[in-house]
C-alpha positions as CSV (number, residue, x, y, z in Angstrom):
1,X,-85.6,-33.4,17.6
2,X,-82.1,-35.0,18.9
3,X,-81.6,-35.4,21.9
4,X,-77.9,-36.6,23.3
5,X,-77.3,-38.0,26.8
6,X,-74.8,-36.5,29.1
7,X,-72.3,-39.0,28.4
8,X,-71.3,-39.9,31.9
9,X,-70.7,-43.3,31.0
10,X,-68.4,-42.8,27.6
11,X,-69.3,-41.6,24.3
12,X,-72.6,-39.2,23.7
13,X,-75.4,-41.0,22.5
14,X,-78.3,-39.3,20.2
15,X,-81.8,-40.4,20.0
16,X,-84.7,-39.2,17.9
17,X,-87.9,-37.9,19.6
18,X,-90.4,-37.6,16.8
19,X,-92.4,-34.4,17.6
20,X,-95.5,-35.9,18.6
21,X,-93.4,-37.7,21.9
22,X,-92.2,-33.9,22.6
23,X,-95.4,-32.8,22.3
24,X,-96.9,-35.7,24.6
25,X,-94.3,-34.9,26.9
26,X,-95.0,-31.2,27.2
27,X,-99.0,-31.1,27.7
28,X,-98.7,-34.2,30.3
29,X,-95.7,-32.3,32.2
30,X,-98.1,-28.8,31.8
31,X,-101.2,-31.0,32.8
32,X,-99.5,-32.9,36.0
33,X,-97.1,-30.1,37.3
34,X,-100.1,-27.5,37.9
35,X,-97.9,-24.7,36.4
36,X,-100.2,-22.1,35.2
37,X,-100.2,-18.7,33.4
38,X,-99.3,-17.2,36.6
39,X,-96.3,-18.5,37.3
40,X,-92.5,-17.9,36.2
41,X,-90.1,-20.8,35.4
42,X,-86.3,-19.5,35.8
43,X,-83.6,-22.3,34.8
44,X,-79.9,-22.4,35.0
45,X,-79.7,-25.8,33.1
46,X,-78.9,-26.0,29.1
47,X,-81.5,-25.5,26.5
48,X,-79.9,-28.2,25.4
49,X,-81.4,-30.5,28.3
50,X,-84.2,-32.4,27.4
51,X,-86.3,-31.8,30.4
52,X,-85.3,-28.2,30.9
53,X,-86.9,-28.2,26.9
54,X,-89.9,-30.0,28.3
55,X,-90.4,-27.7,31.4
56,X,-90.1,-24.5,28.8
57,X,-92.5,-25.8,26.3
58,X,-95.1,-26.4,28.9
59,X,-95.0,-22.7,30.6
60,X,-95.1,-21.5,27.0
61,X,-97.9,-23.9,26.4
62,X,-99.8,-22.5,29.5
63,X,-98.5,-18.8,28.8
64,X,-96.2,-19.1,31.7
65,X,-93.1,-16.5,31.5
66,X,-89.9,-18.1,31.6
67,X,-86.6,-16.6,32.7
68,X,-82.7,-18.0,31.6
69,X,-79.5,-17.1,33.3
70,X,-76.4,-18.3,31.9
71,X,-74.7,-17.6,34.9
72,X,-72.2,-20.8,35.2
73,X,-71.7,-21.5,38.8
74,X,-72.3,-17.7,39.9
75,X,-74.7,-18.5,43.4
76,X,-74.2,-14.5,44.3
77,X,-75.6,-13.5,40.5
78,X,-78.3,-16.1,40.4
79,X,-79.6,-15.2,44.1
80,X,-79.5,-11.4,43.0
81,X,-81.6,-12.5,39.7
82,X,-84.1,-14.6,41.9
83,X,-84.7,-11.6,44.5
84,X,-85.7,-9.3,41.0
85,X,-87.6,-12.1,39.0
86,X,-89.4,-13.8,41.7
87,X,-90.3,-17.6,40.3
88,X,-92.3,-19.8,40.9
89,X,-90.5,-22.8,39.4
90,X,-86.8,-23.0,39.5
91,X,-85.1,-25.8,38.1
92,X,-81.1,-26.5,38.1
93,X,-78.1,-29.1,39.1
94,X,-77.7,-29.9,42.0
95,X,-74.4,-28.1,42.5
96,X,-76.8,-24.8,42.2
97,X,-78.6,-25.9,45.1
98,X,-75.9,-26.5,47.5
99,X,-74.4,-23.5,46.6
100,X,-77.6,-21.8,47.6
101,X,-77.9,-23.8,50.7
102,X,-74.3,-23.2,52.0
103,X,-75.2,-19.3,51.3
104,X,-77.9,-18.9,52.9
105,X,-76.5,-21.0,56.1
106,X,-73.7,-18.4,55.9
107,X,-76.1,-15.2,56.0
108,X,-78.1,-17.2,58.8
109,X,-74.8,-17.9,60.8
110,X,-73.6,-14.1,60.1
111,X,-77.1,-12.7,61.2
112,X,-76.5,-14.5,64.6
113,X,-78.7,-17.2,64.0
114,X,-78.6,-21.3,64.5
């Protein structure tokens, strides 16, 4: 498979990963992360990401379900999705998570709280 970095620093850059390094990767994420059949991996990042590809692979591997939004930077959408879909893993950037943060410091701070 081809893999291409973010290109942060300039001009994309592809690399090869022969299938038996993807397949490495995915049973020693699946063996170290302790994800199991029970559990329910839920992503906003890219399929295109390599490590959101890893992480996938490995619930499949384990018969963990897995759960995509394409929801850009819709926090509201994504916390409505999490309340119905309940995982267990939840990967994204971290934009996502500050969003999440500063909405639920709102809620607490509307509720009366801190």
């Amino acid at each position: 498979t081809l893999i291409y970095t973010s290109a942060n620093n300039g001009s994309p850059i592809g690399a090869m990963l022969s299938q038996s390094n993807l397949i490495s990767a995915v049973t020693n994420f699946a063996e170290s992360s302790g994800i199991n059949e029970n559990d329910m991996y839920y992503s906003t990042l890219s399929q295109a990401n390599i490590y959101d590809r890893v992480v996938t692979l490995a619930c499949m591997y384990v018969g963990a379900s897995v759960g995509v939004l394409n929801i850009g930077s819709d926090v509201p959408k994504l916390l409505e999705e999490m309340v119905v879909r309940k995982p267990t893993v939840f990967r994204s950037v971290p934009k996502i998570y500050n969003d999440i943060y500063s909405a639920a410091k709102q809620t607490v701070s509307e509720l009366g709280g801190m």
